[in-house]
N, C-alpha and C positions, 0 to 999 in steps of 0.2 A: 370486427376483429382488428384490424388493420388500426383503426382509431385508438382502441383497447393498447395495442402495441407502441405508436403514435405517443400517447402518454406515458407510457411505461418507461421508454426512451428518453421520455424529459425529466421523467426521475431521478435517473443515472448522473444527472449532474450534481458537484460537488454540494451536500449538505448544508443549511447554514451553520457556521461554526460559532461554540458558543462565544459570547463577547465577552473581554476583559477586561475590559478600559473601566475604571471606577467601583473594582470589587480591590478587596484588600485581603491583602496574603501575607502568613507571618514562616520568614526563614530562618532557621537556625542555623549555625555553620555558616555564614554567611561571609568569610571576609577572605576566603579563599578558595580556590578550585570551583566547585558546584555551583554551592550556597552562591559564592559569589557571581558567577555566572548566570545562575537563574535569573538573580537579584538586579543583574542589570537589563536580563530579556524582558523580563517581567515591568520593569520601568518601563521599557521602550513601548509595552503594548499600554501604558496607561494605569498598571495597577498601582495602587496606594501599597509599600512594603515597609513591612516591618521585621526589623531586620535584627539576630541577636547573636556576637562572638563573643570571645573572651580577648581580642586586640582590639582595640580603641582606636591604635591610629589606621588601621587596614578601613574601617568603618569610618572613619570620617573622610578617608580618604575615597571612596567609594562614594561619601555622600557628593564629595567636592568635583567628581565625575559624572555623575547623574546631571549635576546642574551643570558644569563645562559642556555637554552632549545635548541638554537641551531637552533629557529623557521627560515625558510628559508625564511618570506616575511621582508620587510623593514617594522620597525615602526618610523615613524615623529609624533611631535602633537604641541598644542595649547593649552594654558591654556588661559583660558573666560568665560562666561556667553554666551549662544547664544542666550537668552532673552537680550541681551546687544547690540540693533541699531548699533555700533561703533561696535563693533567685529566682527559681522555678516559682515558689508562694508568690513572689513580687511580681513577676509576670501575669501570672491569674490574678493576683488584685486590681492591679493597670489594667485590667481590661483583653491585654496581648493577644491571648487565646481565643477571643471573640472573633471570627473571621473567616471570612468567605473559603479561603487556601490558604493550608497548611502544606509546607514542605521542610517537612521533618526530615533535614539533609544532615546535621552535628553526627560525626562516629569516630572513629578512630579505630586504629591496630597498633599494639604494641608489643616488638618483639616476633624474635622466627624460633621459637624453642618447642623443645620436648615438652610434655607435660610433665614430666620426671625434673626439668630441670629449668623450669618455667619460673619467672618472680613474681609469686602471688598478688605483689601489687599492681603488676600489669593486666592482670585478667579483675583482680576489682576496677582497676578504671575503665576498661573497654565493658564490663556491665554495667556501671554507675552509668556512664553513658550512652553507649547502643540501644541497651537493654531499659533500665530502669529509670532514666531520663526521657527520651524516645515515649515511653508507654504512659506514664503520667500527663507531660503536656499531652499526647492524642487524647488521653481520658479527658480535660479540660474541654480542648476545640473539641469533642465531636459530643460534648454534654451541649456546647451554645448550637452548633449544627442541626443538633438534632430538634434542638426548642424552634428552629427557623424553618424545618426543614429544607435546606441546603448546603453545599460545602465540600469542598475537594480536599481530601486528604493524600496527598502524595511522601512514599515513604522511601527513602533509599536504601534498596537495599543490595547484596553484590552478589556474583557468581558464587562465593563462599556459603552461601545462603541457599547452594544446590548441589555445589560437592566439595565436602571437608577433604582439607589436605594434611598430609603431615606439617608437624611444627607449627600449625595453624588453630589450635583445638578450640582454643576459646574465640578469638575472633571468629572463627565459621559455626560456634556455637549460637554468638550473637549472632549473627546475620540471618540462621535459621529460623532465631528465636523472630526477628523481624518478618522475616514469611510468614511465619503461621498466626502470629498476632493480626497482622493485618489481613490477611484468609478469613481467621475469625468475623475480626471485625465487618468484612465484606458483609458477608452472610448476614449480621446481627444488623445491620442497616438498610438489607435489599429491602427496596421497595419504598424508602424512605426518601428519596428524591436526592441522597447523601452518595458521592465517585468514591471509589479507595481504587489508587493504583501504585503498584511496587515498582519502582525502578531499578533494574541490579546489573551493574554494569562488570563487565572485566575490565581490562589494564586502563586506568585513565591516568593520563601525566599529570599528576597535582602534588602536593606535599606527602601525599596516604602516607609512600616509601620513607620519604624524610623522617615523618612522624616517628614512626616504624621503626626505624634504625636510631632513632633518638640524633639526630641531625648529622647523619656518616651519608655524605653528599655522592662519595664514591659507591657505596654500597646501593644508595638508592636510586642512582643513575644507570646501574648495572642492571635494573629490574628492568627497562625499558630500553634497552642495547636491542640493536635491532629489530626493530616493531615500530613501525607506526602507530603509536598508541591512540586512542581515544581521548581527546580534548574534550576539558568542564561545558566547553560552549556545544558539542555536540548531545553533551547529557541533557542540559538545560532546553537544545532543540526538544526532546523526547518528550520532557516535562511538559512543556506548553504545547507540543503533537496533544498529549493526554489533555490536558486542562482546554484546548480547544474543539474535543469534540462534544458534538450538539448532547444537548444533554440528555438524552437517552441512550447515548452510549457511555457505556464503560469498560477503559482498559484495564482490567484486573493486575498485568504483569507485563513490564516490557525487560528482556532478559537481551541484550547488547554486548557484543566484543570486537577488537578491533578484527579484521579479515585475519592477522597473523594467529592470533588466537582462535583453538575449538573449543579449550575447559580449562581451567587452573593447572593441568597436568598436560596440556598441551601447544604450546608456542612453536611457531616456526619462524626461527630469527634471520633477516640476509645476512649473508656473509658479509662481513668485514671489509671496509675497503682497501686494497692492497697500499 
């Protein structure tokens, strides 16, 4: 018995975690906040990234950093919209979607209105995007995953994606739409040797707000007044928490907010300093 225990004991120590160094992962969103973040963790552990925004020089500028750092994974990328039908083709022709990790981070919000008084073009871009960019590349990567049997799909998605707020309708529409797509897909790949894990953060200090406010610096700096918000590099920690466990496990959801935060209707700001 004692022996039986003995061994049971030496199991309790840390797991081998899966290794990263020489698998390649392709990022969307990549030239800011997350994306960009991931992009360089993901270097530093070794992976080959393939990297795709719509600024050119954030992306080169990031390439010109990997190699300044000495980071050991390769960075390639893609300047595009992946709201962009045409790009998205060019990408699955290139090859792009063939690949170990996916981290399907590209989203956006735009606008804080009514649906009464909401600008129609703002809810087709955040579905061109979230939604129906978002779901076509995973159909891609997880058609070459699925031929390999393996492959990490990691999808970002946010608190919005657990409770709609006012003034929020469409963007917490997409985001819901991003849980249960990837729910699904879970399901339709258990057992298949293939991770799907959602990432939904609350407040993270990135451009989201900027975006959001269409560039009113004051307005989106007022969102994170008081709070210690959540930083891209803590997200990107989570990401690779997920992408690092041994490959029997899978994180289905990691659901994150800063301590000031409990839910989208819940913030506790410090007071102001005198």
């Amino acid at each position: 018995m004692l022996d039986d225990f003995r061994t049971q004991l030496a199991s309790h120590f840390a797991p081998v975690p899966c290794q990263l160094a020489g698998r390649t992962a392709f990022v969307t969103g990549a030239s800011a906040g997350i994306g960009a973040a991931v992009s360089v963790q993901l270097l530093s552990e070794g992976v080959h990234v393939r990297a795709v925004a719509r600024r050119k020089n954030r992306l080169a500028e990031l390439q010109d950093f990997a190699r300044a750092k000495g980071l050991t994974g390769t960075f390639s990328w893609k300047c595009g919209d992946v709201a962009d039908a045409s790009f998205r083709e060019e990408l699955v022709a290139d090859g792009w979607t063939d690949v170990d990790i996916f981290v399907c981070n590209a989203g956006l919000a735009r606008g804080l209105d009514a649906v009464s008084h909401a600008h129609l073009e703002d809810w087709r871009e955040m579905i061109a995007t979230n939604v129906t960019a978002a779901f076509e590349l995973t159909h891609h990567v997880v058609k070459s995953m699925r031929a390999r049997r393996s492959g990490h799909v990691i999808a970002l998605g946010s608190v919005a994606g657990h409770w709609a707020y006012e003034n929020g309708s469409v963007y917490c529409a997409t985001k819901h739409a991003v849980k249960a797509f990837y729910q699904a897909l879970r399901q339709e790949t258990c057992g298949e040797n293939l991770r799907v894990t959602v990432v939904s953060p609350g407040m993270v200090e990135t451009e989201f707000s900027e975006v959001r406010f269409r560039g009113d610096e004051s307005r989106a700096s007022g969102v994170y007044a008081g709070v210690e918000a959540l930083q891209p590099a803590d997200i990107a920690a989570h990401i690779l928490f997920a992408l690092k466990q041994p490959l029997h496990v899978n994180i289905d959801e990691i659901l994150t907010m800063p301590v000031r935060q409990g839910s989208p209707f819940k913030v506790v700001r410090a007071p102001s300093a005198p």
